[in-house]
VMD Tcl script that draws the C-alpha trace (Angstrom):
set ca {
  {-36.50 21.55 10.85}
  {-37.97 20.47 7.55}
  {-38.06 24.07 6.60}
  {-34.24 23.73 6.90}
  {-34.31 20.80 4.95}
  {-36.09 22.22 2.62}
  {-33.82 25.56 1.99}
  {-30.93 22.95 1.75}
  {-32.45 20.90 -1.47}
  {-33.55 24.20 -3.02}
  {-30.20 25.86 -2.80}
  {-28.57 22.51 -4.46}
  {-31.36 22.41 -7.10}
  {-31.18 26.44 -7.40}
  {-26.92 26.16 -7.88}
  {-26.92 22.71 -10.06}
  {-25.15 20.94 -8.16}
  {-25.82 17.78 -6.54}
  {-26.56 17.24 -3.00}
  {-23.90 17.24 -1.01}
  {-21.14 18.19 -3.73}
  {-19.90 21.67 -3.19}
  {-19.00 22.24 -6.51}
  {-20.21 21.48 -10.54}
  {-18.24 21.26 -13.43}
  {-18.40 25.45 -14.40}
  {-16.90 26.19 -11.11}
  {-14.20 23.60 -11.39}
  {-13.32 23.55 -14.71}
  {-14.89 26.13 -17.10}
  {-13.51 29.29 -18.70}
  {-13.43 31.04 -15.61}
  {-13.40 28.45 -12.43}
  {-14.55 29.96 -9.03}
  {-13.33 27.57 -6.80}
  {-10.43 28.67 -4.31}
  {-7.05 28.39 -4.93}
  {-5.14 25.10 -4.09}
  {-7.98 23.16 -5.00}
  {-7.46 19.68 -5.93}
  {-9.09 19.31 -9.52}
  {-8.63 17.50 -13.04}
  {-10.46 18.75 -15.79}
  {-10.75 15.99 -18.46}
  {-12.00 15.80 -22.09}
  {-12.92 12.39 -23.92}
  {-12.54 12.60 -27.07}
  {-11.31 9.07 -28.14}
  {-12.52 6.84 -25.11}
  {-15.69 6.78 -23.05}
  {-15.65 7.37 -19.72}
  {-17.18 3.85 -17.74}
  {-17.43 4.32 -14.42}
  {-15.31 5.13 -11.07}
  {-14.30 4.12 -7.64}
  {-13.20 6.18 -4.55}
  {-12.68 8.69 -2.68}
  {-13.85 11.58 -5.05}
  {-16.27 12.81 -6.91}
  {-16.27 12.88 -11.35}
  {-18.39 15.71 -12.22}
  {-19.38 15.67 -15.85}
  {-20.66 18.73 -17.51}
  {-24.14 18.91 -18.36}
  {-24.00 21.01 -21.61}
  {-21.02 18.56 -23.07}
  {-21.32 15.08 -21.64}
  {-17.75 14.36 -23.05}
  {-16.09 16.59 -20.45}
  {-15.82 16.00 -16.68}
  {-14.22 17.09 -13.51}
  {-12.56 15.21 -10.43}
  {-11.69 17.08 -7.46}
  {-10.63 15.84 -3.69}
  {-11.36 17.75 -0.28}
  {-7.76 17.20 0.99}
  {-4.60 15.38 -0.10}
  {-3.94 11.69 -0.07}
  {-7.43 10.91 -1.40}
  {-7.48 9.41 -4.89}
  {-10.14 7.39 -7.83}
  {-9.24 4.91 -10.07}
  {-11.42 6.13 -13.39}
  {-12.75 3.57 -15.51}
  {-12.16 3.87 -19.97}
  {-14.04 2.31 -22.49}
  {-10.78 0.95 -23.12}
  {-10.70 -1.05 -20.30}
  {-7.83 1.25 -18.87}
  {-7.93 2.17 -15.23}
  {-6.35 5.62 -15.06}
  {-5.52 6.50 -11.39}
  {-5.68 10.40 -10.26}
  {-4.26 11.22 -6.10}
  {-4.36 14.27 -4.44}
  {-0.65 14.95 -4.06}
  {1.06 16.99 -0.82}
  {1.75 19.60 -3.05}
  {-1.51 22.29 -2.99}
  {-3.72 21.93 -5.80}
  {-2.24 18.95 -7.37}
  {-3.29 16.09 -8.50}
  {-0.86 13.08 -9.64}
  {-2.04 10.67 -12.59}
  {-0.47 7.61 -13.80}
  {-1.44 6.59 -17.39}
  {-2.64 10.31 -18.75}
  {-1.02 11.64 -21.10}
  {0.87 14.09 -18.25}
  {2.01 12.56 -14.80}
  {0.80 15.48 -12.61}
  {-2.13 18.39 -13.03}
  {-1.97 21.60 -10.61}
  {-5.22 23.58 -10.20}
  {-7.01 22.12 -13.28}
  {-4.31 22.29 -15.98}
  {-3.34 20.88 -17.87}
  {-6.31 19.83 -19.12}
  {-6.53 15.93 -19.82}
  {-7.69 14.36 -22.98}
  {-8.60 10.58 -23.06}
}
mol new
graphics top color blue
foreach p $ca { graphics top sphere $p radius 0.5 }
foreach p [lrange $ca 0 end-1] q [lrange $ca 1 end] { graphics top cylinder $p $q radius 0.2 }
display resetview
């Protein structure tokens, strides 16, 4: 049993991602993503606010070579974050019924399918 354990942390450490998150930000969101179609994903850039903080049902994945960029994704649809600015802006992204989509109120587009666009704050 702990060698099990064990296998499981290595192969987390081994990919980069974190423990229990099937995905990181290359496989979500870099120049060629690897994650299977109809995945529900954002890919988001700050460039004039700061990202804070989040609550939810999802995961924000930031990318470990440029802190400034990060990824949400959701396991199914329905689930949904509220993402935190330095702005004190609360910008709200839902898994939509449509595959791969993710609605967002308060980006600058209402409604992201598989990744793209991708969102700058």
């Amino acid at each position: 049993m702990k060698l099990i354990l064990l296998l499981v942390v290595a192969s987390a450490v081994a990919a980069d991602t974190p423990l229990g998150e099937p995905y990181d930000y290359k496989s979500l969101c870099g120049e060629h993503p690897t994650v299977p179609p109809h995945t529900y994903r954002a890919c988001i850039e700050f460039n004039t606010k700061t990202y804070v903080g989040h609550s939810g049902q999802g995961p924000v994945i930031t990318n470990p070579e440029h802190p400034n960029q990060a990824a949400i994704w959701f396991a199914k649809a329905g689930l949904g974050i509220e993402l935190s600015l330095s702005s004190n802006e609360i910008v709200n992204f839902v898994a939509s019924a449509e595959p791969g989509c993710i609605t967002v109120d308060k980006g600058p587009v209402p409604k992201v399918c598989e990744g793209l666009p991708k969102l700058t704050f």
